[in-house]
VEXFIVO-506533 format. One line per 8 residues: their letters; for each residue x, y, z of C-alpha. Coordinates in nm, 4 decimals. Example, Ala and Ser with C-alpha at 12.3 -4.5 7.8 and 13.67 -1.06 7.14 Angstrom:
as) 1.2300:-0.4500:0.7800; 1.3670:-0.1060:0.7140
REM end
This chain:
xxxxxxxx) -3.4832:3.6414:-1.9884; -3.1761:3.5961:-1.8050; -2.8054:3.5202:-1.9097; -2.5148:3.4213:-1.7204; -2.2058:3.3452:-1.9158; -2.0350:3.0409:-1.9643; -2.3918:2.9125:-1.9725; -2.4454:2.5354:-2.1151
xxxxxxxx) -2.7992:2.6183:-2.1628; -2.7128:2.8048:-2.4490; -2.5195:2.7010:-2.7683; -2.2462:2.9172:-2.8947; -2.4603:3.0811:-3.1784; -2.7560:3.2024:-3.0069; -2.5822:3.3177:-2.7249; -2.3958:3.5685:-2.9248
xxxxxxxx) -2.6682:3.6434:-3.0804; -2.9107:3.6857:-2.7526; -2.6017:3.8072:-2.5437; -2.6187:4.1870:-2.6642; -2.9976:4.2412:-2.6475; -2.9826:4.1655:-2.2522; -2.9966:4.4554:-1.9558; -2.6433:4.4856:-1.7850
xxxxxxxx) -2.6483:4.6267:-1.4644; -2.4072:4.9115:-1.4183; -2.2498:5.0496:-1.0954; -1.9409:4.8301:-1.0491; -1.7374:4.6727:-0.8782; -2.0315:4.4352:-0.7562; -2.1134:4.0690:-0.6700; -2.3914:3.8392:-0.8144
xxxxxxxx) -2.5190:3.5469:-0.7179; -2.7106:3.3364:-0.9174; -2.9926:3.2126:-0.6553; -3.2021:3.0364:-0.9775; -3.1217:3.0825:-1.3507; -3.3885:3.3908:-1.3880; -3.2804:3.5581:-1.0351; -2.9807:3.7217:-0.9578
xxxxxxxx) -2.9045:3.8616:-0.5914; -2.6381:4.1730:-0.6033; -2.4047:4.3005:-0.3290; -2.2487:4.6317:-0.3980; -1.9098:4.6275:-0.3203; -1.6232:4.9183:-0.2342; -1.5232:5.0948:-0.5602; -1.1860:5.1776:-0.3752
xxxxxxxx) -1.1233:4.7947:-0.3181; -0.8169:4.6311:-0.5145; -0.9296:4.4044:-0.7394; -0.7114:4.0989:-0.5520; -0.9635:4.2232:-0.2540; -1.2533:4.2132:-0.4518; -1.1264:3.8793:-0.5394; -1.0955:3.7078:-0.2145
xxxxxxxx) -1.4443:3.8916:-0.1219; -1.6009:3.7058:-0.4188; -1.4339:3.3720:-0.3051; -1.5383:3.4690:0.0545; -1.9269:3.4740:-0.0391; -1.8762:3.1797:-0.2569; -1.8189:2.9419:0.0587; -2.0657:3.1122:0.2409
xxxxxxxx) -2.3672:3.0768:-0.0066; -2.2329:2.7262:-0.2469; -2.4260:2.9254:-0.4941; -2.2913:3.0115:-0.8455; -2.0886:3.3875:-0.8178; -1.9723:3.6017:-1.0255; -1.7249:3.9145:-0.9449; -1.7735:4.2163:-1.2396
xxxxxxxx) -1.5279:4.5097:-1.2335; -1.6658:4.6377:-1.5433; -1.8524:4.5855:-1.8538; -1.6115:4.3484:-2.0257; -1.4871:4.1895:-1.7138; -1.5916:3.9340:-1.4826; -1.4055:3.6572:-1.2471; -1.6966:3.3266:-1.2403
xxxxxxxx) -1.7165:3.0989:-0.9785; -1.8815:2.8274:-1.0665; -2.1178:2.6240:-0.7590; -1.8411:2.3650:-0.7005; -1.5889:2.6736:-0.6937; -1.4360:2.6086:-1.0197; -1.2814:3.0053:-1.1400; -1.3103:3.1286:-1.5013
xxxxxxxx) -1.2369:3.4892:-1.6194; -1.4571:3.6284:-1.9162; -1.5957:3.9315:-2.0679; -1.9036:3.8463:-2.0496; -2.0839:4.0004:-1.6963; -2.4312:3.8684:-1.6254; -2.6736:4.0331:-1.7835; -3.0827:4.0590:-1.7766
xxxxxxxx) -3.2571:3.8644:-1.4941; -3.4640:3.9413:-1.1773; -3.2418:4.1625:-1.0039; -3.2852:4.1504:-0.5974; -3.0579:4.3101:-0.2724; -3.0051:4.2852:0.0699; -3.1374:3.9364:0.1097; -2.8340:3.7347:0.1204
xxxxxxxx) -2.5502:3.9193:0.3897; -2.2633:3.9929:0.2400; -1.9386:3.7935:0.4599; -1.7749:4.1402:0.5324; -1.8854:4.4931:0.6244; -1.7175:4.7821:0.5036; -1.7436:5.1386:0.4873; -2.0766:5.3235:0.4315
xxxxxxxx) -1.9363:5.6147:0.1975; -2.1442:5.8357:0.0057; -2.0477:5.6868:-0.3504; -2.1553:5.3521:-0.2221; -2.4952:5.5040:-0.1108; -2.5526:5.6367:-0.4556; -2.5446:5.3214:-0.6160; -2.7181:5.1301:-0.3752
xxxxxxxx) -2.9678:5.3901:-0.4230; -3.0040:5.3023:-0.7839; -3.0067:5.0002:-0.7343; -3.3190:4.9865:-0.4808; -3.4667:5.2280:-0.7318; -3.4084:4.9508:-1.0508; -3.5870:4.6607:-0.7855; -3.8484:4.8634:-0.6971
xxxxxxxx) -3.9209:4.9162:-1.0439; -3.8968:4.5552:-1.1915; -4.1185:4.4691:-0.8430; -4.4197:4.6560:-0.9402; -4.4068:4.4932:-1.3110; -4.5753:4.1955:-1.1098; -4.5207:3.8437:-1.1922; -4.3619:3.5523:-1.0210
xxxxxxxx) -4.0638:3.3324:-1.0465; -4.0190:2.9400:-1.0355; -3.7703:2.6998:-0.9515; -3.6131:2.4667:-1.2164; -3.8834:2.2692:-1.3651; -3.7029:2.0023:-1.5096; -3.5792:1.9334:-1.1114; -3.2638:1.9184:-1.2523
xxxxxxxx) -3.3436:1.6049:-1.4691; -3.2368:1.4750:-1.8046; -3.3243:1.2045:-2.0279; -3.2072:0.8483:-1.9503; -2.9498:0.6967:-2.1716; -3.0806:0.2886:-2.2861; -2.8224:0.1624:-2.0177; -2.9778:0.4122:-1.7137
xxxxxxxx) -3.3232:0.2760:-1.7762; -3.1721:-0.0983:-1.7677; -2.9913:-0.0169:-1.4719; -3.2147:0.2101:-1.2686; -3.5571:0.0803:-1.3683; -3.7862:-0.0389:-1.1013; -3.7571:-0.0209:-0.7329; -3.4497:-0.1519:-0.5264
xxxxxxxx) -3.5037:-0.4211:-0.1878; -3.6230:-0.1213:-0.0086; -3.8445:-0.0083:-0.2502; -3.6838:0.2770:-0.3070; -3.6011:0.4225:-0.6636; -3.2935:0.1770:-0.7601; -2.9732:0.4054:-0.7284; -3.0127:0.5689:-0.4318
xxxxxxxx) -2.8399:0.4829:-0.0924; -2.9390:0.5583:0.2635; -2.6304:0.8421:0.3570; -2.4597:0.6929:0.6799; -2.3966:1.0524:0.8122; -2.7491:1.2028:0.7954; -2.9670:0.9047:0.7201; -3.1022:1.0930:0.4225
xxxxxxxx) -3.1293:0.9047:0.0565; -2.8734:1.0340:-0.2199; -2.7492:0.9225:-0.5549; -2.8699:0.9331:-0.8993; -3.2242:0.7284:-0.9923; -3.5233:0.6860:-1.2266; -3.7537:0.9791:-1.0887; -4.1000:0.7791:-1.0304
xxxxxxxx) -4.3296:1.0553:-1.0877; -4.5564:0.9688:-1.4017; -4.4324:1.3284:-1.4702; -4.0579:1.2764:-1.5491; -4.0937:0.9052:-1.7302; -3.7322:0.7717:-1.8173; -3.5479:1.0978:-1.6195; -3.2294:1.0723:-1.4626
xxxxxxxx) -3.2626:1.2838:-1.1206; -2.9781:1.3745:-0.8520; -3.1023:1.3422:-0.5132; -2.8550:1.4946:-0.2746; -2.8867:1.4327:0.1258; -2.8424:1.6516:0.3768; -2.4954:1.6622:0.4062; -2.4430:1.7051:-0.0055
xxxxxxxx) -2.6661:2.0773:0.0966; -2.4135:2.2746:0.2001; -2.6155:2.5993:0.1585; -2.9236:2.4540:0.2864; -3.1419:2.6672:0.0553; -3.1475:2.5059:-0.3241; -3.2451:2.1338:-0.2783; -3.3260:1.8103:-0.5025
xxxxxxxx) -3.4157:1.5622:-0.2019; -3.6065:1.2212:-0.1734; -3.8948:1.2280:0.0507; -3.9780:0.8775:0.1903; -4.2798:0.9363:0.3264; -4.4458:0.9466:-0.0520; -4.2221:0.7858:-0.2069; -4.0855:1.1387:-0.4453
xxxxxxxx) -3.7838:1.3493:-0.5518; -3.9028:1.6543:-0.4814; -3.7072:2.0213:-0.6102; -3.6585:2.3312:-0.3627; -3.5501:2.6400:-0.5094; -3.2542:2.8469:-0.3785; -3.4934:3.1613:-0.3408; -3.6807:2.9535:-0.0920
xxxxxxxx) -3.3763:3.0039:0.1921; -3.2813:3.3634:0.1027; -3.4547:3.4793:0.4454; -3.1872:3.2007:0.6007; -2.9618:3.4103:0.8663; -2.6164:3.1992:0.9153; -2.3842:3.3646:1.1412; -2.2679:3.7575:1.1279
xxxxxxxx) -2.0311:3.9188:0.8610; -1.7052:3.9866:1.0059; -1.6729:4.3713:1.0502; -1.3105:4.4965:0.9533; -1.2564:4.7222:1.2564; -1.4040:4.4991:1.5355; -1.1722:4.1992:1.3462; -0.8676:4.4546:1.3659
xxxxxx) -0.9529:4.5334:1.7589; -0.9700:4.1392:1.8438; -0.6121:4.1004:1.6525; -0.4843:4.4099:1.9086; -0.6181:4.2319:2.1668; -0.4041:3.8818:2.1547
REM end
């Protein structure tokens, strides 16, 4: 079980109620991004960092991943950033979950000191030991869908002159298919999907995509791309030598 607060999955009851009971991952300041709801990746970050640093680190990584991240400085306090960037303060740190490291790159390097080396080396050690539990992980089931309201189904029922799923459009940019439809799988009867193109993906990892070729919306989870190598980190002392440079 994993919880990541604010959290519309859960209602305001049983998430104060589940909230408590959850593992919280110790060893702050740190980053976490939320790769799918049960899997969180974590990026240790310098304890001797201001938090207005730590800040603009967080907002940093957020660009560079479009994945949902979260900044905790403690146990009561944590600075959300929501996948469409929107901030939110709370006391309420991320808690429970697959924990995983060193899969996404963090945006900047900093130094290697021996406090940071201890944690990390908990951390690895807390991995390894949820790894050899076993088990596996999936993607989001639902592909993101949710019930059609009476005027969705008389709107987006049936196929449109293309025969594709009424509601999508063929993106000018990428030639892709994106909107909101009817999802035709026998599977998801009267469910409302998002189908985003290519140039809706900004991390190209986590994906809800048409496929024309058989005619179905399919899902692609975000822990599918963590191998994905973008360009380098920016390293603080090679960044300062370039500025001496000019």
């Amino acid at each position: 079980m994993a919880l990541s607060l604010p959290d519309p999955t859960f209602d305001t009851e049983s998430t104060r109620r589940l909230y408590p009971n959850l593992a919280l991952l110790e060893g702050f300041p740190y980053l976490v991004t939320r790769v799918v709801p049960a899997m969180y990746h974590v990026i240790l970050l310098p304890a001797t960092a201001s938090e207005l640093e730590l800040v603009l680190l967080a907002r940093t990584q957020w660009r560079a991943n479009r994945l949902e991240t979260c900044l905790v400085t403690g146990g009561e306090r944590a600075w959300f950033i929501s996948a469409d960037g929107r901030d939110e303060l709370a006391q309420t740190p991320p808690r429970g979950g697959t924990l995983v490291t060193g899969l996404l790159k963090p945006t900047r390097m900093w130094a290697d000191t021996a406090e940071l080396q201890a944690r990390q080396g908990r951390l690895d050690a807390l991995v390894a030991t949820h790894r050899r539990k076993g088990g596996y992980l999936l993607g989001d089931l639902t592909k993101g869908g949710r019930e059609a309201t009476a005027d969705e189904v008389g709107r987006l029922a049936g196929a449109g002159p293309e025969g594709r799923p009424r509601g999508l459009e063929c993106c000018p940019t990428c030639g892709e298919w994106r909107g909101r439809c009817l999802d035709p799988s026998p599977t998801f009867v009267c469910k409302v999907m998002t189908v985003h193109c290519g140039c809706q993906n900004d991390n190209r990892c986590a994906a809800y995509y048409y496929n024309a070729n058989d005619g179905q919306i399919w899902h692609v989870p975000g822990f599918s791309g963590v191998r994905h190598r973008g360009r380098g980190p920016i390293r603080g002392g090679d960044d300062e030598r370039r500025k001496s440079t000019r």
